[in-house]
Short mmCIF file of the C-alpha atoms (twelve columns), coordinates in Angstrom:
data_MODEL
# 
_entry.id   MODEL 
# 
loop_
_atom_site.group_PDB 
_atom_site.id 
_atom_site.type_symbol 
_atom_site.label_atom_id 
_atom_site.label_alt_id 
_atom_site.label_comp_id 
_atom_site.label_asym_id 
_atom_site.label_seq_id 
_atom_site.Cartn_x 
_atom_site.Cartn_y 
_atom_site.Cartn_z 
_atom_site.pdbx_PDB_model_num 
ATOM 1   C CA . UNK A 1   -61.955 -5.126  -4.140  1 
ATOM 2   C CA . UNK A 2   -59.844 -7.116  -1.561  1 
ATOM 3   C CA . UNK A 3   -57.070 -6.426  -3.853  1 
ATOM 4   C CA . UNK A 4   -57.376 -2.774  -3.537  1 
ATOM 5   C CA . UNK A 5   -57.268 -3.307  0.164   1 
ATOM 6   C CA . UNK A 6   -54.476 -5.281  0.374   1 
ATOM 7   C CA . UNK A 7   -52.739 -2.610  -2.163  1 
ATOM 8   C CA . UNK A 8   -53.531 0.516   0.079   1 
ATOM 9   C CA . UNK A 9   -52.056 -1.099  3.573   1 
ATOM 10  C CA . UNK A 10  -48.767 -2.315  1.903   1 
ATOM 11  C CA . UNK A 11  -49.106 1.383   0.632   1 
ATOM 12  C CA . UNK A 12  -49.350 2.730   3.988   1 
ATOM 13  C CA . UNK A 13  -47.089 0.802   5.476   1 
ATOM 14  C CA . UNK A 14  -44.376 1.429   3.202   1 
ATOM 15  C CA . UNK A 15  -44.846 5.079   3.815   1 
ATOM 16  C CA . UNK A 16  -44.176 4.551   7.832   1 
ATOM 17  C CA . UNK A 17  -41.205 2.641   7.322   1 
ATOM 18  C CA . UNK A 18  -40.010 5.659   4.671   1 
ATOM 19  C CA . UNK A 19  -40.896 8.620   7.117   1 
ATOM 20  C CA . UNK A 20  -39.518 7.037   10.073  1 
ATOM 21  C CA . UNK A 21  -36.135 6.545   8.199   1 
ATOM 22  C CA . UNK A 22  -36.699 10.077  7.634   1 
ATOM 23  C CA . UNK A 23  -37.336 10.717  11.648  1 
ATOM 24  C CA . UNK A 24  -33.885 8.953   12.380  1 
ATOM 25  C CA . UNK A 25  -31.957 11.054  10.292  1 
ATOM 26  C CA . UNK A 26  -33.078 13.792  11.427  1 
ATOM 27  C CA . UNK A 27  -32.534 12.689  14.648  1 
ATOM 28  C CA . UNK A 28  -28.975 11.722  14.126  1 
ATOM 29  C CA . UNK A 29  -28.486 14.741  12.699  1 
ATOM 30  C CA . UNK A 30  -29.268 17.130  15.532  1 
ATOM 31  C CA . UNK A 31  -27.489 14.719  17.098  1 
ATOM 32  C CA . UNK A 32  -24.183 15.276  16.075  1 
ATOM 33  C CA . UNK A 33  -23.488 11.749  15.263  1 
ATOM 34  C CA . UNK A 34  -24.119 11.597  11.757  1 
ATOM 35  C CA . UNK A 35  -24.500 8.389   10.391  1 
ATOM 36  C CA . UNK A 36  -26.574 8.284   6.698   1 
ATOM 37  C CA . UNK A 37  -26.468 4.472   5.983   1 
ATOM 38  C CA . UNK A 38  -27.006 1.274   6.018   1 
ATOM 39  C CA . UNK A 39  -25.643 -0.644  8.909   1 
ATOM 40  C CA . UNK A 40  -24.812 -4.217  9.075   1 
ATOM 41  C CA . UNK A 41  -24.231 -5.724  12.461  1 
ATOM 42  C CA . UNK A 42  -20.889 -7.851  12.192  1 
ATOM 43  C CA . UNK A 43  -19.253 -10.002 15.121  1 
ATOM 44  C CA . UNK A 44  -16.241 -7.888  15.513  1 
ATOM 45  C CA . UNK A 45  -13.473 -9.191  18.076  1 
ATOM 46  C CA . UNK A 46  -11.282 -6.400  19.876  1 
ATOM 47  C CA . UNK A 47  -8.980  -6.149  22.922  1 
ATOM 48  C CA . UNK A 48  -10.152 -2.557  23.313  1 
ATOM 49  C CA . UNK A 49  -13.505 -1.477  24.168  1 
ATOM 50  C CA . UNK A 50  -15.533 -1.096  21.273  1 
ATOM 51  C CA . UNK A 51  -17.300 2.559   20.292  1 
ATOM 52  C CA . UNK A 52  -18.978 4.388   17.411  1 
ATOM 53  C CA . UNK A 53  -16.401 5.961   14.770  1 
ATOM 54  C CA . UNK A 54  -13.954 2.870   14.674  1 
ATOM 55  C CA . UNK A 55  -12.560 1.696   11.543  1 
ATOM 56  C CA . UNK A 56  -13.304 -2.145  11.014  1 
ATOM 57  C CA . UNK A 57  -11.208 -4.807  8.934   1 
ATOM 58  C CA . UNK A 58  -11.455 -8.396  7.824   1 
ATOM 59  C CA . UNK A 59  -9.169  -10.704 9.924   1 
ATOM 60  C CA . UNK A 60  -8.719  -14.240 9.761   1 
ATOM 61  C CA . UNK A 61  -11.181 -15.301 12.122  1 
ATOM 62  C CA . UNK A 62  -14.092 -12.870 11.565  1 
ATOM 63  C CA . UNK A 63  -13.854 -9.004  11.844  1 
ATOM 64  C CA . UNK A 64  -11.269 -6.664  14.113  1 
ATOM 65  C CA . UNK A 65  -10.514 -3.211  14.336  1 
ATOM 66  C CA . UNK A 66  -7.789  -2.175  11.897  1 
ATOM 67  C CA . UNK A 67  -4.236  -2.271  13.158  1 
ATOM 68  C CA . UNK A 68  -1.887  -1.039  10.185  1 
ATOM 69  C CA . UNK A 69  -1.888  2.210   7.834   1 
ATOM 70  C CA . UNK A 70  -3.860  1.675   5.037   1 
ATOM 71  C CA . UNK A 71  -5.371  -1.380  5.847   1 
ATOM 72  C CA . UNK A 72  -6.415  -3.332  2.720   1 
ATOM 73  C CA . UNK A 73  -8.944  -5.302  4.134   1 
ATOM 74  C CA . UNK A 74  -11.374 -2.376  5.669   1 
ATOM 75  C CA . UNK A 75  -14.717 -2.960  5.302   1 
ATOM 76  C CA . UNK A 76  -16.741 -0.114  7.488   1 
ATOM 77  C CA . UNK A 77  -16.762 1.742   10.262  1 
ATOM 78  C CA . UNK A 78  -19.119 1.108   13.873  1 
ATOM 79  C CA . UNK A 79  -21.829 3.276   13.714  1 
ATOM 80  C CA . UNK A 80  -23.865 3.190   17.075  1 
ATOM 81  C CA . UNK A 81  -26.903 5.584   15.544  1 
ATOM 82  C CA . UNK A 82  -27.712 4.188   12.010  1 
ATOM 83  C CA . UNK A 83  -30.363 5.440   10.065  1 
ATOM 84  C CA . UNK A 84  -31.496 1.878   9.027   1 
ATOM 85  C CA . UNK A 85  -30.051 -1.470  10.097  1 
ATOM 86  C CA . UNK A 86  -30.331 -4.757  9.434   1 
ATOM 87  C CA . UNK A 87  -29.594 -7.832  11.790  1 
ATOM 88  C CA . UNK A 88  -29.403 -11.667 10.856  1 
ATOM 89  C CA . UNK A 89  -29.673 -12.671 14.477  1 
ATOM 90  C CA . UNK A 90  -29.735 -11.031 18.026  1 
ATOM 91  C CA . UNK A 91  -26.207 -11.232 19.123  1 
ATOM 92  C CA . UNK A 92  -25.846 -8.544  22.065  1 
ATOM 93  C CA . UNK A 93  -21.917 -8.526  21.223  1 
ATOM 94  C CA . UNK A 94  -22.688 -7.635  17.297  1 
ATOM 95  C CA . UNK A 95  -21.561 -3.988  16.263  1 
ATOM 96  C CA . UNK A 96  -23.595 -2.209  13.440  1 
ATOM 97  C CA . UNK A 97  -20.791 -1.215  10.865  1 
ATOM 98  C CA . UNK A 98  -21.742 1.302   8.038   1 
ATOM 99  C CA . UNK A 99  -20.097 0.475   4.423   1 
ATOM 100 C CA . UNK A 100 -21.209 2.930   2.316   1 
ATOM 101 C CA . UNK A 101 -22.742 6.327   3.129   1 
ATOM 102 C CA . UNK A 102 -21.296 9.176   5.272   1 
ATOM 103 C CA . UNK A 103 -20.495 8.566   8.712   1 
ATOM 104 C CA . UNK A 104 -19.032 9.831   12.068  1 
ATOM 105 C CA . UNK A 105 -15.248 8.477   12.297  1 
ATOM 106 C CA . UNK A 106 -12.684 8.638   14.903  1 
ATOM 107 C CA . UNK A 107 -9.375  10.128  13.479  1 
ATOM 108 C CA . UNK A 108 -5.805  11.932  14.524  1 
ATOM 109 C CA . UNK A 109 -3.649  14.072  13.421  1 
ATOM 110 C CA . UNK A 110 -0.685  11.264  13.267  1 
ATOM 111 C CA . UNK A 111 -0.357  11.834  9.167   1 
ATOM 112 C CA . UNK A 112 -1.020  16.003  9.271   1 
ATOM 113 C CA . UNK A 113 -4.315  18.008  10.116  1 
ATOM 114 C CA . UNK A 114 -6.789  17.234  8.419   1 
ATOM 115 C CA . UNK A 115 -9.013  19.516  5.454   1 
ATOM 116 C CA . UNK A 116 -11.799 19.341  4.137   1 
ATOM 117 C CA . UNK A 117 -11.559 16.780  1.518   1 
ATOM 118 C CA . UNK A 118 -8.584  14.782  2.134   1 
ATOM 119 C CA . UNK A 119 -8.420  11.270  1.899   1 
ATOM 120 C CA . UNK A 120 -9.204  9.217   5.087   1 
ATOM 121 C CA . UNK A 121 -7.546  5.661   5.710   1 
ATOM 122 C CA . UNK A 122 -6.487  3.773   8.610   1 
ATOM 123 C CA . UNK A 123 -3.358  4.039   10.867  1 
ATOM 124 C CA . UNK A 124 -1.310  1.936   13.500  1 
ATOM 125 C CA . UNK A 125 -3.697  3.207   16.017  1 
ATOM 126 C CA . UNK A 126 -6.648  0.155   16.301  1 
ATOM 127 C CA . UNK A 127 -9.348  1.593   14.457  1 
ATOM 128 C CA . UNK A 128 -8.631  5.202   14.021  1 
ATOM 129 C CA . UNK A 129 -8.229  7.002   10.908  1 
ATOM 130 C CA . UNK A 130 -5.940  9.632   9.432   1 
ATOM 131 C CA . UNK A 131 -5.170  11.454  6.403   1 
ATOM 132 C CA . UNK A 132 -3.782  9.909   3.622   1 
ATOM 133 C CA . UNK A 133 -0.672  11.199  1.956   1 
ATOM 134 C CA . UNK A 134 0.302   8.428   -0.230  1 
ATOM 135 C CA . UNK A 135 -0.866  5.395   -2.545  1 
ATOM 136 C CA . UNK A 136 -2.947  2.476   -1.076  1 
ATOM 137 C CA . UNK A 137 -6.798  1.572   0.245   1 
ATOM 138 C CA . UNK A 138 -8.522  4.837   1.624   1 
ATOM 139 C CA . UNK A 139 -11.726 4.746   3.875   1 
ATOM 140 C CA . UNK A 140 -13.208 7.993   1.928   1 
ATOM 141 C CA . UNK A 141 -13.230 12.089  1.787   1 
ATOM 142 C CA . UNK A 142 -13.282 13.721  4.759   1 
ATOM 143 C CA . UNK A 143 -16.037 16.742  4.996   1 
ATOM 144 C CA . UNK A 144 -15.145 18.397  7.864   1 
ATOM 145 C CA . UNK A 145 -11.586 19.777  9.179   1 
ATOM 146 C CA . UNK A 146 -9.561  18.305  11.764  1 
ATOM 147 C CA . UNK A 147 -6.222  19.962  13.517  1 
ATOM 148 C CA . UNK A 148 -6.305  18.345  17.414  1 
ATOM 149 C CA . UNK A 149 -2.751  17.739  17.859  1 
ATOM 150 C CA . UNK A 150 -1.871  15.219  20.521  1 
ATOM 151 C CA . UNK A 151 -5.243  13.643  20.695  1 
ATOM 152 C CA . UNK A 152 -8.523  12.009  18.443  1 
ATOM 153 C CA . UNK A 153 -11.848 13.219  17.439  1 
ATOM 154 C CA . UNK A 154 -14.510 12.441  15.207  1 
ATOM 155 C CA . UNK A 155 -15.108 13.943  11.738  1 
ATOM 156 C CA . UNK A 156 -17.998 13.143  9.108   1 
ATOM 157 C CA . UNK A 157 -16.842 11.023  6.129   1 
ATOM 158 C CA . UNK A 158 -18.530 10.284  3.169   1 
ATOM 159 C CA . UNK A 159 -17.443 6.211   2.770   1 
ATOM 160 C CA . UNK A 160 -15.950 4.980   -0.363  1 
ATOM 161 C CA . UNK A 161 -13.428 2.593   0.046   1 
ATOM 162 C CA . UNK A 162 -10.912 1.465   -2.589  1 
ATOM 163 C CA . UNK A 163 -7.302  1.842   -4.068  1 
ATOM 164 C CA . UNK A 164 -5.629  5.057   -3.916  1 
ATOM 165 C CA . UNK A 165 -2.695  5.391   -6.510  1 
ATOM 166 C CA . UNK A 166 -1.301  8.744   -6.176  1 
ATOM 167 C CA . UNK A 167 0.539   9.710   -9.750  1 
ATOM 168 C CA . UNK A 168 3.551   11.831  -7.770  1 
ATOM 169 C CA . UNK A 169 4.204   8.949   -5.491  1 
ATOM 170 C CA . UNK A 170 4.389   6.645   -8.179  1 
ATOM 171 C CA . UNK A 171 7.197   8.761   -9.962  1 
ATOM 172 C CA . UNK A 172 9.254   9.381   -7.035  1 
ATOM 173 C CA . UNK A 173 8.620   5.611   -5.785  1 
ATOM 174 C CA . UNK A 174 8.877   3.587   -8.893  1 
ATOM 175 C CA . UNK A 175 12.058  2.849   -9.472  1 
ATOM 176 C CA . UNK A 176 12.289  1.839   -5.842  1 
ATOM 177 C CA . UNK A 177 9.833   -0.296  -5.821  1 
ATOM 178 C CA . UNK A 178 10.218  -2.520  -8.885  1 
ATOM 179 C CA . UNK A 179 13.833  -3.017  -7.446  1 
ATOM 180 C CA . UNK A 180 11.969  -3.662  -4.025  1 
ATOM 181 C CA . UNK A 181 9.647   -6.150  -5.462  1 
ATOM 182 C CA . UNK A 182 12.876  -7.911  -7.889  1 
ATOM 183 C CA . UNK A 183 14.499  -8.182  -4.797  1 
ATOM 184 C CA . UNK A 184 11.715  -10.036 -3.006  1 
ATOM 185 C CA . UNK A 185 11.215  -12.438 -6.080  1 
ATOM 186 C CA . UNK A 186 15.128  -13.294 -5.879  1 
ATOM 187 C CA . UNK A 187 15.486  -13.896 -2.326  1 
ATOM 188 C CA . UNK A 188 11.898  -16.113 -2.148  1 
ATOM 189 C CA . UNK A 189 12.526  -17.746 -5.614  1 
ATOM 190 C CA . UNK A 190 15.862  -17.907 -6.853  1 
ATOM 191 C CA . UNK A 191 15.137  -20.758 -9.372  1 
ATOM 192 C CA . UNK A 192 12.313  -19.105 -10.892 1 
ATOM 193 C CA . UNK A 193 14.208  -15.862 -11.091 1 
ATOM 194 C CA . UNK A 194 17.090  -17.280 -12.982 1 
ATOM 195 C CA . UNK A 195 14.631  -18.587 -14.826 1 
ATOM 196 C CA . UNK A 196 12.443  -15.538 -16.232 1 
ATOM 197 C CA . UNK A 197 16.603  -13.592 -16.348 1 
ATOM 198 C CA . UNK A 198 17.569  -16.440 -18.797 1 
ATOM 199 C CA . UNK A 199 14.261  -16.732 -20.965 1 
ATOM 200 C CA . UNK A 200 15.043  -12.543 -20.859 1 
ATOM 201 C CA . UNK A 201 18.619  -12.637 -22.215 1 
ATOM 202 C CA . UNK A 202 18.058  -15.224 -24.816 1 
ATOM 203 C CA . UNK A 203 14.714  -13.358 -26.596 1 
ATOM 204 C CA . UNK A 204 16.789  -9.989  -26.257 1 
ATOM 205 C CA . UNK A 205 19.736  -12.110 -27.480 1 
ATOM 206 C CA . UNK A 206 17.622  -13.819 -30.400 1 
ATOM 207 C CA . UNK A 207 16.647  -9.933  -31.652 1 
ATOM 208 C CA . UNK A 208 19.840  -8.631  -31.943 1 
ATOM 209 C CA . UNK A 209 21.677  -11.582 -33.832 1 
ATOM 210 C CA . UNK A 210 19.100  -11.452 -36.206 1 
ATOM 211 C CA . UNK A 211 18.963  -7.856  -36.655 1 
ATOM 212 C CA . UNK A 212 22.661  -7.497  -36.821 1 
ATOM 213 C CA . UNK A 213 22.347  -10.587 -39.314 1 
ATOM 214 C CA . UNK A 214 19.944  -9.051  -41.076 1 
ATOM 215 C CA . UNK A 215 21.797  -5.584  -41.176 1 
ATOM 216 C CA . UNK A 216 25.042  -6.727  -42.534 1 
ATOM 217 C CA . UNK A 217 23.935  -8.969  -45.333 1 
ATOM 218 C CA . UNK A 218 21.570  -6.391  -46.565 1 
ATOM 219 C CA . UNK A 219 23.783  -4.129  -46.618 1 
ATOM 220 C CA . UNK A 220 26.563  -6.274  -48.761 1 
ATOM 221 C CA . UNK A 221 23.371  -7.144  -51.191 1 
ATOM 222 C CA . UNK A 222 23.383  -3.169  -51.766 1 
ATOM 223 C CA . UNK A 223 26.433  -2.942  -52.994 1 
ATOM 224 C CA . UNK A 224 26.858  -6.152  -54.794 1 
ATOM 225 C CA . UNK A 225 23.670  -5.256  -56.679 1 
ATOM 226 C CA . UNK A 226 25.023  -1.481  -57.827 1 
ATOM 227 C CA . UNK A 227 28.301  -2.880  -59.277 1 
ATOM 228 C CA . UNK A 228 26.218  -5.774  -60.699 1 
ATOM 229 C CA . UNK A 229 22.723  -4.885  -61.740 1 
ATOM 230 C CA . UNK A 230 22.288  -7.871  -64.297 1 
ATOM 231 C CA . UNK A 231 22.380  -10.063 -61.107 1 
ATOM 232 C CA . UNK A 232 19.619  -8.482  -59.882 1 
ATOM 233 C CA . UNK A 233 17.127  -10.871 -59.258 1 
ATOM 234 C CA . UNK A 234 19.844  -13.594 -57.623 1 
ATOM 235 C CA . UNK A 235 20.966  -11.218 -55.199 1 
ATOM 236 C CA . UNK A 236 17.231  -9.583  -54.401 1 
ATOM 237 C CA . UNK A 237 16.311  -13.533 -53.960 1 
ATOM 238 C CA . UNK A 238 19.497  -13.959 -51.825 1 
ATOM 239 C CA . UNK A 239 18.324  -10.881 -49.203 1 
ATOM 240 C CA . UNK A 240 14.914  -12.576 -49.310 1 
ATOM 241 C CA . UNK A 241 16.744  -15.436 -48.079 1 
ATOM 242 C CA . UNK A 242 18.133  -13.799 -45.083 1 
ATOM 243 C CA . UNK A 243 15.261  -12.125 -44.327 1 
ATOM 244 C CA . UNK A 244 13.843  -15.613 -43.605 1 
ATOM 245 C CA . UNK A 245 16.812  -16.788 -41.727 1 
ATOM 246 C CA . UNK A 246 16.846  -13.438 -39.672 1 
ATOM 247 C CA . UNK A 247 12.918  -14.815 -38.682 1 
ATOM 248 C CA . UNK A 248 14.491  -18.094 -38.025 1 
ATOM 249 C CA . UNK A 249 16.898  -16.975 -35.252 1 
ATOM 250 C CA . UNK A 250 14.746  -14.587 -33.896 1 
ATOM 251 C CA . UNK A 251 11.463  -17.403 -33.528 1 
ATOM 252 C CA . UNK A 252 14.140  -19.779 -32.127 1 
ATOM 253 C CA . UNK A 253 15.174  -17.679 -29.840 1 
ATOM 254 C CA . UNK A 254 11.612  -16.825 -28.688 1 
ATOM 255 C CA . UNK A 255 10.927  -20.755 -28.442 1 
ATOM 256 C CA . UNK A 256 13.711  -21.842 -26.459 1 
ATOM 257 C CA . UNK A 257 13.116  -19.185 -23.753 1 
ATOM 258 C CA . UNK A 258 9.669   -20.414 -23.826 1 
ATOM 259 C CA . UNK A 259 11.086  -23.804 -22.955 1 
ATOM 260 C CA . UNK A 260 13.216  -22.417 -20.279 1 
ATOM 261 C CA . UNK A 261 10.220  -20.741 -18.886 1 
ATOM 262 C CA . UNK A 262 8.258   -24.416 -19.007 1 
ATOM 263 C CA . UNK A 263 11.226  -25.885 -16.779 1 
# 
């Protein structure tokens, strides 16, 4: 019987927690400030006065407001009106920062206006968004339009960060940034570069002798066998033979740029 009891009022008191979630949505709703999720409160430092809608980062010493376009390291935005938070400890300086959900965020028009359904990430401005027009780490979809030139507002987005790669970007970009990249490698590491250029020539190197080997001896084995088919069987054993030999250069060659590699 006490069993029962004890049933029924974690019964009831899981339905007051559930229906006042439900209360402060509906609050934030009518609102304006939309904020359906689950807020964390984080420790974030800033030299600019903290409000609701800011985009938030990972720094080096705890959390900041982002700084750069498409900020790799986002992690939320601040999100004054959750509709359920949770707090480790009582901090008056901690922020509540929404990961996942949708959310009120502060953007501009400093990438385009804004339609419904573009792709939100940060910008140089600390911890305001804008539309994103090219590959890298997006905040989420916007679902409402934005076209204030000259100044910042807040829009709902539904939050979903991760790794943009935009196919026509890639194309036009690709080129330029392999050499980009090669570039990078050669200036930082030289020695390893000439390294991974040698080990390159010598497999590429290693294929071609041995095809080329491999290409003129089989052809000569051809022809010796049609004006000599009695000899058949010395010169089929003879193109087995440099088949083998063909292996051999190529393997060699694929061994010793190994060993360059292992420098």
């Amino acid at each position: 019987m006490s069993a029962r009891i004890v049933f029924l009022i974690i019964l009831i008191i899981l339905m007051s927690l559930s229906a006042a979630a439900v209360r402060a949505q509906e609050e934030a709703t009518e609102s304006g400030d939309v904020s359906m999720g689950i807020a964390n409160y984080l420790i974030i430092s800033a030299e600019d006065k903290l409000e609701d809608g800011l985009i938030v980062s990972t720094a080096q010493q705890g959390y900041s407001l982002t700084k750069t376009a498409y900020d790799s390291a986002m992690v939320g935005v601040i999100a004054q009106n959750p509709a359920v938070s949770f707090s480790l400890d009582d901090n008056p300086d901690a922020q509540p920062v929404i990961s996942t959900g949708t959310v009120r965020v502060r953007v501009s028009t400093a990438n385009g206006p804004i339609q419904k359904g573009d792709l939100i990430t940060s910008s140089d401005t600390p911890g305001v968004g804008m539309k994103a027009t090219k590959s890298g780490y997006v905040l989420g979809s916007s679902l409402d339009d934005f076209n204030s030139e000259g100044q910042s507002g807040k829009i709902n987005v539904s939050l979903n960060i991760h790794y943009f790669n935009s196919g026509q970007q890639v194309v036009q970009s690709g080129l330029k940034d392999i050499f980009n990249l090669s570039a990078i490698a050669t200036y930082e590491q030289p020695s390893q570069t000439l390294k991974y250029l040698v080990a390159g020539l010598l497999v590429v190197g290693s294929f071609a002798a041995g095809f080329l080997f491999f290409g003129r001896i089989a052809s000569k084995g051809i022809d010796a066998l049609g004006r000599n088919p009695l000899a058949g069987r010395l010169i089929q054993f003879g193109i087995f033979l440099n088949v083998l030999i063909s292996v051999v250069i190529i393997a060699s060659g694929v061994v010793v740029a190994y060993l360059v590699l292992r420098l």
